[in-house]
LORORO-948304 format. One record per residue (C-alpha): residue number from 1; x, y, z. Coordinates in Angstrom, 1 decimal. Layout:
BEGIN
+-----+--------+--------+--------+
: seq :      x :      y :      z :
+-----+--------+--------+--------+
: NUM :      X :      Y :      Z :
...
+-----+--------+--------+--------+
***
This chain:
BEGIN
+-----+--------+--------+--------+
: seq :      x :      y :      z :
+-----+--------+--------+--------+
:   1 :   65.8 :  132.7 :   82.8 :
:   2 :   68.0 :  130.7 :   85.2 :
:   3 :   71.6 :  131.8 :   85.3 :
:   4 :   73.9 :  128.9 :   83.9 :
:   5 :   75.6 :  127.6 :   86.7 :
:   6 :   79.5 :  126.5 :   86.7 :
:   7 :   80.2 :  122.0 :   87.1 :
:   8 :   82.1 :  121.6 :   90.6 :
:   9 :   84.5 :  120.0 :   88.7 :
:  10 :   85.3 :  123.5 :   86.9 :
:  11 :   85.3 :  125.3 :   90.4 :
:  12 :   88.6 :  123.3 :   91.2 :
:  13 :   91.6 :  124.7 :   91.9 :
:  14 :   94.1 :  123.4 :   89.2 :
:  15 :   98.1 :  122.7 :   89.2 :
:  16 :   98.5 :  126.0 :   87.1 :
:  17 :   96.7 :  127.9 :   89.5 :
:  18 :   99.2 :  126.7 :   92.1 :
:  19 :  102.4 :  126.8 :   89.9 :
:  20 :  101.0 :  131.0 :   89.8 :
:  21 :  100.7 :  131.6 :   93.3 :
:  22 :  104.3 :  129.9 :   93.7 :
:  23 :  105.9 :  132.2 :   90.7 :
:  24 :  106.9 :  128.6 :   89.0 :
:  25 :  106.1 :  126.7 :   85.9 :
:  26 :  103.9 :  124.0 :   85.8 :
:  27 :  105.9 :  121.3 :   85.0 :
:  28 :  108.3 :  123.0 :   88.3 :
:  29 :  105.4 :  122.4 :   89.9 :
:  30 :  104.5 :  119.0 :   89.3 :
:  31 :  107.7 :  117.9 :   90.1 :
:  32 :  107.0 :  119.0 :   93.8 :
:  33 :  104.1 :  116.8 :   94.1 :
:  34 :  105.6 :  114.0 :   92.0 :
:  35 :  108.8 :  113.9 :   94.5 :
:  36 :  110.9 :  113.0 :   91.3 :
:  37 :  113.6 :  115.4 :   89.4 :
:  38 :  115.5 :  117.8 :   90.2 :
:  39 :  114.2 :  120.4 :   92.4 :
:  40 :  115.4 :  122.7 :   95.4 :
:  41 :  113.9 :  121.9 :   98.5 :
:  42 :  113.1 :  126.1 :   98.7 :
:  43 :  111.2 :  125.5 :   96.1 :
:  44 :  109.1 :  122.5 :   96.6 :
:  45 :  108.0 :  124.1 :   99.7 :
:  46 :  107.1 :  127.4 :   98.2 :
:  47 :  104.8 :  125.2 :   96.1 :
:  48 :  103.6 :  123.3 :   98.9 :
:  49 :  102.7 :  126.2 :  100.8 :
:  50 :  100.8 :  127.8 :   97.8 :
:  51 :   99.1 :  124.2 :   97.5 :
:  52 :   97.8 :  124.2 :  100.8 :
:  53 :   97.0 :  128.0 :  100.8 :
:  54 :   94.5 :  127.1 :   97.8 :
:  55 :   93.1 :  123.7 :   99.7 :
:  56 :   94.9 :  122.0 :   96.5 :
:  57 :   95.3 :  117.9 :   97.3 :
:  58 :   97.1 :  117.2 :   94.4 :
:  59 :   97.3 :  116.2 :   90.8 :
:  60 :   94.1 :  114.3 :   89.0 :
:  61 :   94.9 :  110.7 :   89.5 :
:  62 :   93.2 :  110.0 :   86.3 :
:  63 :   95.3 :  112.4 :   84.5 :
:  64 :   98.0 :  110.9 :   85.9 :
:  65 :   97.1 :  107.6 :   85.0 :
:  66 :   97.1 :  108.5 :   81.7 :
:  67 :  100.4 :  109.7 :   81.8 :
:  68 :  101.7 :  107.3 :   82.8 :
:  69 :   99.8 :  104.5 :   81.0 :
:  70 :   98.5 :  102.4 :   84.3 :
:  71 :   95.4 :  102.6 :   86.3 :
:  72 :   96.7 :  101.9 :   89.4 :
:  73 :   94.3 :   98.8 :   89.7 :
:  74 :   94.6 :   95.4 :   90.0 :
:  75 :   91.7 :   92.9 :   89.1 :
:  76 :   91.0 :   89.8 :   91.3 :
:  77 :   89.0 :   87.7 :   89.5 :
:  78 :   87.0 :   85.8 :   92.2 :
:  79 :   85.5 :   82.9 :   90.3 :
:  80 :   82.5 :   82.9 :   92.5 :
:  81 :   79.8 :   84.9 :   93.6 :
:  82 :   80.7 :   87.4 :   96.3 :
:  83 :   78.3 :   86.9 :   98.4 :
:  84 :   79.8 :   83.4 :   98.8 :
:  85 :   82.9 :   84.0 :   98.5 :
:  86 :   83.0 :   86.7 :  101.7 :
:  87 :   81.4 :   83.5 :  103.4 :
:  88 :   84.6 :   81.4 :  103.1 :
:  89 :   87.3 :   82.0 :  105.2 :
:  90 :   89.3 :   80.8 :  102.8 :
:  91 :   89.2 :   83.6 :  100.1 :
:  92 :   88.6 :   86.1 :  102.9 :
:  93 :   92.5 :   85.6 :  104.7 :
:  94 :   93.7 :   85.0 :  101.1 :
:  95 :   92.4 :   88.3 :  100.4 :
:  96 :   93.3 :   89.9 :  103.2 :
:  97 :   97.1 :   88.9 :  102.6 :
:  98 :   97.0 :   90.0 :   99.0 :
:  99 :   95.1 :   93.9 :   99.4 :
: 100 :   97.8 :   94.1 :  102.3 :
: 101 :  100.7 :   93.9 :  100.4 :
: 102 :   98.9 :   96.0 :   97.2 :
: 103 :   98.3 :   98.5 :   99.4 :
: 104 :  101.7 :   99.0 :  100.1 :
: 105 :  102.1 :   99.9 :   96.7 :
: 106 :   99.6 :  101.8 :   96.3 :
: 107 :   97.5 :   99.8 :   94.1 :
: 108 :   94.0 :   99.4 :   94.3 :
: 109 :   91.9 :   95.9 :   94.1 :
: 110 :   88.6 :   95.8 :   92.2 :
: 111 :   86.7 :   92.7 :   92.6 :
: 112 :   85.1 :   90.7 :   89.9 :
: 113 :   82.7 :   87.8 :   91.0 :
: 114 :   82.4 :   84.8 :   88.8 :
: 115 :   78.5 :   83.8 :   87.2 :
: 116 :   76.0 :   82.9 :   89.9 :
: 117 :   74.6 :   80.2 :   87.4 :
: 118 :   75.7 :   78.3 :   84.5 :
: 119 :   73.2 :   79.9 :   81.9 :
: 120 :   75.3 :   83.4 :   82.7 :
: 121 :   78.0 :   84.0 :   80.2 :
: 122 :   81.4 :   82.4 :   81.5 :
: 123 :   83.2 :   86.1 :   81.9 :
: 124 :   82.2 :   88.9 :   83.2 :
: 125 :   81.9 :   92.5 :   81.1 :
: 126 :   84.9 :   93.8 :   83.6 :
: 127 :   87.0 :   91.5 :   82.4 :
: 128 :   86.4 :   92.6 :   79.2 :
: 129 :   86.6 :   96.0 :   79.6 :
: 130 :   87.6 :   97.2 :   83.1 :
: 131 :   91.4 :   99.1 :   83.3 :
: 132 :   93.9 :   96.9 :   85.4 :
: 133 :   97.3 :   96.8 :   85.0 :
: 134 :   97.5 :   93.0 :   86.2 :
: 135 :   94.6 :   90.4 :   86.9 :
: 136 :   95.1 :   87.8 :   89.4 :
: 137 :   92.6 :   84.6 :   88.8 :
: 138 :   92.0 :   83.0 :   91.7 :
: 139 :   89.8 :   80.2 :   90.6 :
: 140 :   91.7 :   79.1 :   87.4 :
: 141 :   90.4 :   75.5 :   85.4 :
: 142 :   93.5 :   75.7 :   83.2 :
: 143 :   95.2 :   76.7 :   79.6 :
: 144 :   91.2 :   76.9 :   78.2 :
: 145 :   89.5 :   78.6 :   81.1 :
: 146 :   87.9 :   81.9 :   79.3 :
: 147 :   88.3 :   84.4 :   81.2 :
: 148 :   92.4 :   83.4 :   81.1 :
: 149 :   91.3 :   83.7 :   77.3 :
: 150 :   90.2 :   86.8 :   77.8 :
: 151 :   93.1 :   88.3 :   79.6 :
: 152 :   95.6 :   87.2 :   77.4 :
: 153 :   93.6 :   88.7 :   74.2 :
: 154 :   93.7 :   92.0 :   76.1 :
: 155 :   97.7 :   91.6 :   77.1 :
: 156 :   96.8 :   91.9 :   80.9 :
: 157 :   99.3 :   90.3 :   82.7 :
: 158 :   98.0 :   87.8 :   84.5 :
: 159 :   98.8 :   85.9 :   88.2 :
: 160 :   96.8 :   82.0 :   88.7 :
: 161 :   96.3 :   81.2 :   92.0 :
: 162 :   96.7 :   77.3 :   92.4 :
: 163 :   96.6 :   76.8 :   88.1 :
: 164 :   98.9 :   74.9 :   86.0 :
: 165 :  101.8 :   76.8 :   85.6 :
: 166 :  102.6 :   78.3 :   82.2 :
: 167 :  105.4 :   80.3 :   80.4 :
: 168 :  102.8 :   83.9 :   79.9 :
: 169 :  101.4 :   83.8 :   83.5 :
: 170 :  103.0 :   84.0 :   87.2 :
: 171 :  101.5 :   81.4 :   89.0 :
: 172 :  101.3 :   80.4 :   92.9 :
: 173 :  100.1 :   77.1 :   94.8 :
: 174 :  100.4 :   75.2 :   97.2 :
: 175 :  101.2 :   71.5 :   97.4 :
: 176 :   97.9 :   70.5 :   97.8 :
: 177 :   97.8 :   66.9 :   96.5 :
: 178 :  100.7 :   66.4 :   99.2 :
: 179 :   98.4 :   67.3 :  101.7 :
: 180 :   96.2 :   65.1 :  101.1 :
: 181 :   97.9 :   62.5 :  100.2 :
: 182 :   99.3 :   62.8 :  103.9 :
: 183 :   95.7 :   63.2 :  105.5 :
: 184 :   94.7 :   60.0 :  103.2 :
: 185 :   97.0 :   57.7 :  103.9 :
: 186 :   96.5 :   59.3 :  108.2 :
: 187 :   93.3 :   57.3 :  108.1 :
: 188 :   94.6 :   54.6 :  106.2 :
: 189 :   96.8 :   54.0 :  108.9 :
: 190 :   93.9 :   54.2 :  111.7 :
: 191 :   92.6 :   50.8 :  109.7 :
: 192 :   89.8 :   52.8 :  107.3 :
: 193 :   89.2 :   51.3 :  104.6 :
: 194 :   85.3 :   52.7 :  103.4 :
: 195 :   86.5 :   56.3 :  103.2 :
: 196 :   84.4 :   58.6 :  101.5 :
: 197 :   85.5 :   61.3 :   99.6 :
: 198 :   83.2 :   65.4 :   99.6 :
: 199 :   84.7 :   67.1 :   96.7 :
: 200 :   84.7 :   71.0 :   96.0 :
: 201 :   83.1 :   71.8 :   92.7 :
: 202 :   83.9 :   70.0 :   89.3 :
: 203 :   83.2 :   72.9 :   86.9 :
: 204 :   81.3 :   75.8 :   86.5 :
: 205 :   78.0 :   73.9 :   86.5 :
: 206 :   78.5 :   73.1 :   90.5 :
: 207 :   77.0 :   70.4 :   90.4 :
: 208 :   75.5 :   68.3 :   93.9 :
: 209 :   75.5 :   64.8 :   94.9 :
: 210 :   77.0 :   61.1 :   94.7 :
: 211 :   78.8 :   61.0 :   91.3 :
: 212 :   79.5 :   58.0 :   88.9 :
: 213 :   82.7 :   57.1 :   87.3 :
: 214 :   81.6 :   59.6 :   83.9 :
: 215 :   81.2 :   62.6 :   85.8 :
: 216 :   84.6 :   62.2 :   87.6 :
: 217 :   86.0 :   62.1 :   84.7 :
: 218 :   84.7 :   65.4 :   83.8 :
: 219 :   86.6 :   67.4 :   86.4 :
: 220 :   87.6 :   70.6 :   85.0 :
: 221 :   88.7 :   73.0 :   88.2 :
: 222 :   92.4 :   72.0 :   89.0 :
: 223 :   92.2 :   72.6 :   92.8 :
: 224 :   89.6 :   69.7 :   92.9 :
: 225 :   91.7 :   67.2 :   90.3 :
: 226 :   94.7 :   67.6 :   92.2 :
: 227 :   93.1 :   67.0 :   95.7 :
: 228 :   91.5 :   63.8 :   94.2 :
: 229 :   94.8 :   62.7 :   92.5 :
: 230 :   96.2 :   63.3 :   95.9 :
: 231 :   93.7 :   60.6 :   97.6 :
: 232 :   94.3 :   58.7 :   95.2 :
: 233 :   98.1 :   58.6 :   95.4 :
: 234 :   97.6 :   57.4 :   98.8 :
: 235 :   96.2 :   54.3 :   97.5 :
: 236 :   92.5 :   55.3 :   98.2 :
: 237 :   89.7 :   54.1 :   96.6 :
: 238 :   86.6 :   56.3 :   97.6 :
: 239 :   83.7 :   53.7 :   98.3 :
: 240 :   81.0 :   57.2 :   97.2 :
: 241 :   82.4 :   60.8 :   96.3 :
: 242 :   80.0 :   63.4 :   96.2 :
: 243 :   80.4 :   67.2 :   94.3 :
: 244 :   79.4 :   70.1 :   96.7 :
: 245 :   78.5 :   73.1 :   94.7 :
: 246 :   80.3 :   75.2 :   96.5 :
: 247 :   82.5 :   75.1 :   99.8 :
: 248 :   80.1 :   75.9 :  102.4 :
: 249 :   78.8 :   74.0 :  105.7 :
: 250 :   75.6 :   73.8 :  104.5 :
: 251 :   77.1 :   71.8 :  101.6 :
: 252 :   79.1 :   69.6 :  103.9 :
: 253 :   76.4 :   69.1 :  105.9 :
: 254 :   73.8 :   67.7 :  102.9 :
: 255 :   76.9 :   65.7 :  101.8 :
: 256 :   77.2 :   64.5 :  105.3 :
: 257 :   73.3 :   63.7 :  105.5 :
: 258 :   73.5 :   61.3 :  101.9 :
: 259 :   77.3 :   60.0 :  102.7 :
: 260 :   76.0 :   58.5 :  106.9 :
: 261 :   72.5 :   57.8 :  106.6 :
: 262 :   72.7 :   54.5 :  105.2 :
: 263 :   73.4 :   51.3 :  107.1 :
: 264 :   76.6 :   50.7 :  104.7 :
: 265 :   78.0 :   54.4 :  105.6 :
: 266 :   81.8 :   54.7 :  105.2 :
: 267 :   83.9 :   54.7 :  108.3 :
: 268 :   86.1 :   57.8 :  107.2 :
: 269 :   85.0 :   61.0 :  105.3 :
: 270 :   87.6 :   63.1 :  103.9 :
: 271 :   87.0 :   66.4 :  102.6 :
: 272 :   88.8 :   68.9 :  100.7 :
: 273 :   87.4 :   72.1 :  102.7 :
: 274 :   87.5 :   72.9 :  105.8 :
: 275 :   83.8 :   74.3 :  105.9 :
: 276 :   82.4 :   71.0 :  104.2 :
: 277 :   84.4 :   68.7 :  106.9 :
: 278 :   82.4 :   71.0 :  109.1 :
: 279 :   79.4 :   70.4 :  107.8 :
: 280 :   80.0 :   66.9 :  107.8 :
: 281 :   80.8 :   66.4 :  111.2 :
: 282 :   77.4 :   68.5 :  112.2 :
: 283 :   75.0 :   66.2 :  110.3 :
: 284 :   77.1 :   63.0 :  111.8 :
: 285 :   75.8 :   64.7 :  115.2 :
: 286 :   72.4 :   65.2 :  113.8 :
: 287 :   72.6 :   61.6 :  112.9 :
: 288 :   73.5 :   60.1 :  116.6 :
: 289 :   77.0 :   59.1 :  115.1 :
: 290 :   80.0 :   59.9 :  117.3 :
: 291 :   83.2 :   61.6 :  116.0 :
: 292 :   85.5 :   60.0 :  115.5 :
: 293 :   84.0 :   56.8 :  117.5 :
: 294 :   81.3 :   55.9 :  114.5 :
: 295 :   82.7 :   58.0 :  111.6 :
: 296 :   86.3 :   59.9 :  111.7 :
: 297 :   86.2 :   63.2 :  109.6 :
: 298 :   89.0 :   65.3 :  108.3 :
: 299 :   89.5 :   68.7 :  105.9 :
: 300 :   91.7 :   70.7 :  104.4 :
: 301 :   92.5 :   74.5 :  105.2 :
: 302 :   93.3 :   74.9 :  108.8 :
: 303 :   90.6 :   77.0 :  109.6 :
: 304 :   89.7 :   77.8 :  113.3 :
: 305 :   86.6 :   77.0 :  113.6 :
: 306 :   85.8 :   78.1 :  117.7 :
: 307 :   81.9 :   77.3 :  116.9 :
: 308 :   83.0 :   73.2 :  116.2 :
: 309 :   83.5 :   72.7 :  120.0 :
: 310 :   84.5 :   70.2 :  121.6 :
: 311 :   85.6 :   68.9 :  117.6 :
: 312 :   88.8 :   70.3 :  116.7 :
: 313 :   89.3 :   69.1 :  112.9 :
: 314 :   92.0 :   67.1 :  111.8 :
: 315 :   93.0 :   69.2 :  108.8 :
: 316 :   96.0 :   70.0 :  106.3 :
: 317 :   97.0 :   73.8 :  106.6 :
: 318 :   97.6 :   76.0 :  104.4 :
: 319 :   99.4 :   79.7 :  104.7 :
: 320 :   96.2 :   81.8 :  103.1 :
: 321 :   97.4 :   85.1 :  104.5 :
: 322 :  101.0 :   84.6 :  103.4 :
: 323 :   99.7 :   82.9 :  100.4 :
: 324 :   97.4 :   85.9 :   99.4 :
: 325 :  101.0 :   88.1 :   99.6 :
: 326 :  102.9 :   86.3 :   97.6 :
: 327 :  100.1 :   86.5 :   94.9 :
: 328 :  100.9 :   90.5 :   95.7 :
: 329 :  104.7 :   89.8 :   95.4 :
: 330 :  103.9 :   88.3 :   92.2 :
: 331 :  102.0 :   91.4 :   91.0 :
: 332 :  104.7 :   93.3 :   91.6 :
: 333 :  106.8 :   91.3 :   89.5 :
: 334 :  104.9 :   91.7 :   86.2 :
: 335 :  104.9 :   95.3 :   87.0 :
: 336 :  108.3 :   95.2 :   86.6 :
: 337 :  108.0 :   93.5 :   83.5 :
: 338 :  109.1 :   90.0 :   84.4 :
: 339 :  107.5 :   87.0 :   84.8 :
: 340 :  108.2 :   85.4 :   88.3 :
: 341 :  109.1 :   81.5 :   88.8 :
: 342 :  106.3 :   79.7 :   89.8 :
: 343 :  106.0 :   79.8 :   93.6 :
: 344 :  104.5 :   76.1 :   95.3 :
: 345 :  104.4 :   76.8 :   99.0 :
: 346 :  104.1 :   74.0 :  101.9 :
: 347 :  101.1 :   72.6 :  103.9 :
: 348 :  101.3 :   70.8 :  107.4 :
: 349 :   98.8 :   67.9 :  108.1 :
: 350 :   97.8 :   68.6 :  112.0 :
: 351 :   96.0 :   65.9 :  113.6 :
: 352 :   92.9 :   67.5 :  115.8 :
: 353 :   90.4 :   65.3 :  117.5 :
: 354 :   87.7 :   64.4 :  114.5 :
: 355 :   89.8 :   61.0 :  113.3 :
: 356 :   90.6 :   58.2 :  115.0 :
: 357 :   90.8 :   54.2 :  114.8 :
: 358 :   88.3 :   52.7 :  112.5 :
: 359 :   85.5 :   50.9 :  114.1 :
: 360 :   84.9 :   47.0 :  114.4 :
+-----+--------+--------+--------+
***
């Protein structure tokens, strides 16, 4: 018969075994790790010492946790696939910007990705189920999106990236139909009149192609109403707007293909991604179309994109690193138990080399 052997986990050196070798109590001794309450310095060393004597790191974080009623987590609901989303440079700086400043407080990020296809239930089991102190939803449609549903059934506190603001969530924008507004009524005043319009994705469905009047109607994301409202406030009438599933170049670039390939092709696309003005301007080259001598492009981002020579885009930019810590600075907020003002922060239009007068 095989002798029973011991779990690792039992092997483990444990605060009590510490607070022995010290000659203190246990609670003594968590207060030397904890760094809070009263204890002499003579002492918290004389623990320390006994700690590292017995290769002791410290406490359980899960027992600590549940101490103290938080996980130490907080979930970033994605709205997208990952694999697509880590392709945008977009959510990647925004990102970058927000696990930054978390990390500073020593809070951890777990990623939740959004359904891959519409026949996949509208929110994912994490959501459900996963422990996070605060969820931050960057892809937000609004008061009925379900997995805002969701959080507020559970009593997550919750931060919306670029949603409607609303009196039980911390929410932070940017002023996005300003921005294009400005960028619209730039091409407006180069004499375009035909201006096209490729539009991030209406709903969940993501759909692709020209759209009628019906299915504009339809538009459920906020991020893509407001940058339509936003053309619109500039007094633009797209002659053809066409739904891109998703903002990629490869999108742009189909978009691109079905908006210049006919003989009545609009002087001006405008574009509410960076990556799908991109893509755009790549199938106008395909095409034999000059930029901005046959067709003028511009986006919305201010993305460097090195791999566009000669093209530098005219864009409208956006602070996504600074706009990924203020989401953090938000977080910290509701940690504190308050619900922060909503936070709308400024874009600059910057004129690159895509845009120009329209043609004769």
């Amino acid at each position: 018969m095989l002798p029973t052997r011991r779990c690792p986990l039992s092997q483990r050196t444990t605060l009590a075994d510490v607070a022995a070798a010290a000659g203190v109590s246990v609670s003594t001794a968590s207060l030397a790790f904890s760094g809070a309450g009263p204890i002499a310095a003579a002492t918290r060393e004389r623990v320390l010492a006994a700690a590292a004597e017995l290769d002791y790191s410290g406490p359980n974080p899960l027992g600590r946790q549940l101490r103290s009623g938080r996980s130490g987590i907080v979930g970033v609901v994605v709205g997208d696939a990952l694999r697509r989303s880590f392709r945008d440079p977009v959510s990647v700086q925004m990102l970058d910007g927000l696990v930054g400043t978390l990390g500073e407080m020593n809070l951890g990020v777990l990623l939740i990705p959004g359904p891959t296809d519409p026949s996949e239930p509208p929110v994912d089991p994490l959501v459900l189920s996963a422990a996070m102190d605060v969820a931050v939803l960057l892809w937000a449609s609004g008061s009925a999106d379900p997995v805002l549903a969701a959080l507020r059934r559970r009593g997550v506190p919750t931060v919306v990236v670029e949603g409607i603001p609303e009196p039980d969530v911390a929410t932070v924008g940017i002023e996005d139909r300003q921005g294009i507004a400005q960028v619209a009524q730039h091409l407006v005043d180069l004499g375009h009149r035909r201006i096209a319009c490729v539009a991030l994705p209406f709903d969940r469905t993501r759909g692709e192609g020209v759209v009628d009047a019906e299915r504009l109607a339809q538009v459920q994301w906020q991020i893509t109403r407001r940058r339509l409202d936003g053309m619109y406030d500039a007094g633009v009438q797209p002659v053809a707007v066409y739904e891109t599933p998703a903002s990629l170049v490869e999108h742009g670039a189909a978009a691109g293909r079905a908006l210049l390939s006919g003989a009545d092709r609009p002087t001006a696309v405008l574009c509410q991604s960076d990556l799908l003005a991109s893509g755009v301007v790549l199938a106008a080259r395909e095409l034999g179309l000059a930029v901005p001598g046959d067709v003028s492009v511009a986006g919305f981002d201010g993305l460097d994109l090195p791999w566009l020579a000669p093209d530098v885009l005219t864009t409208v930019a956006q602070p996504l690193a600074e706009k990924g810590a203020e989401v953090g600075r938000s977080v910290a907020r509701l940690l504190e138990g308050t619900y922060p003002p909503p936070v709308v922060m400024p874009v600059e239009l910057r004129v690159g080399t895509t845009t120009g007068p329209a043609p004769a």
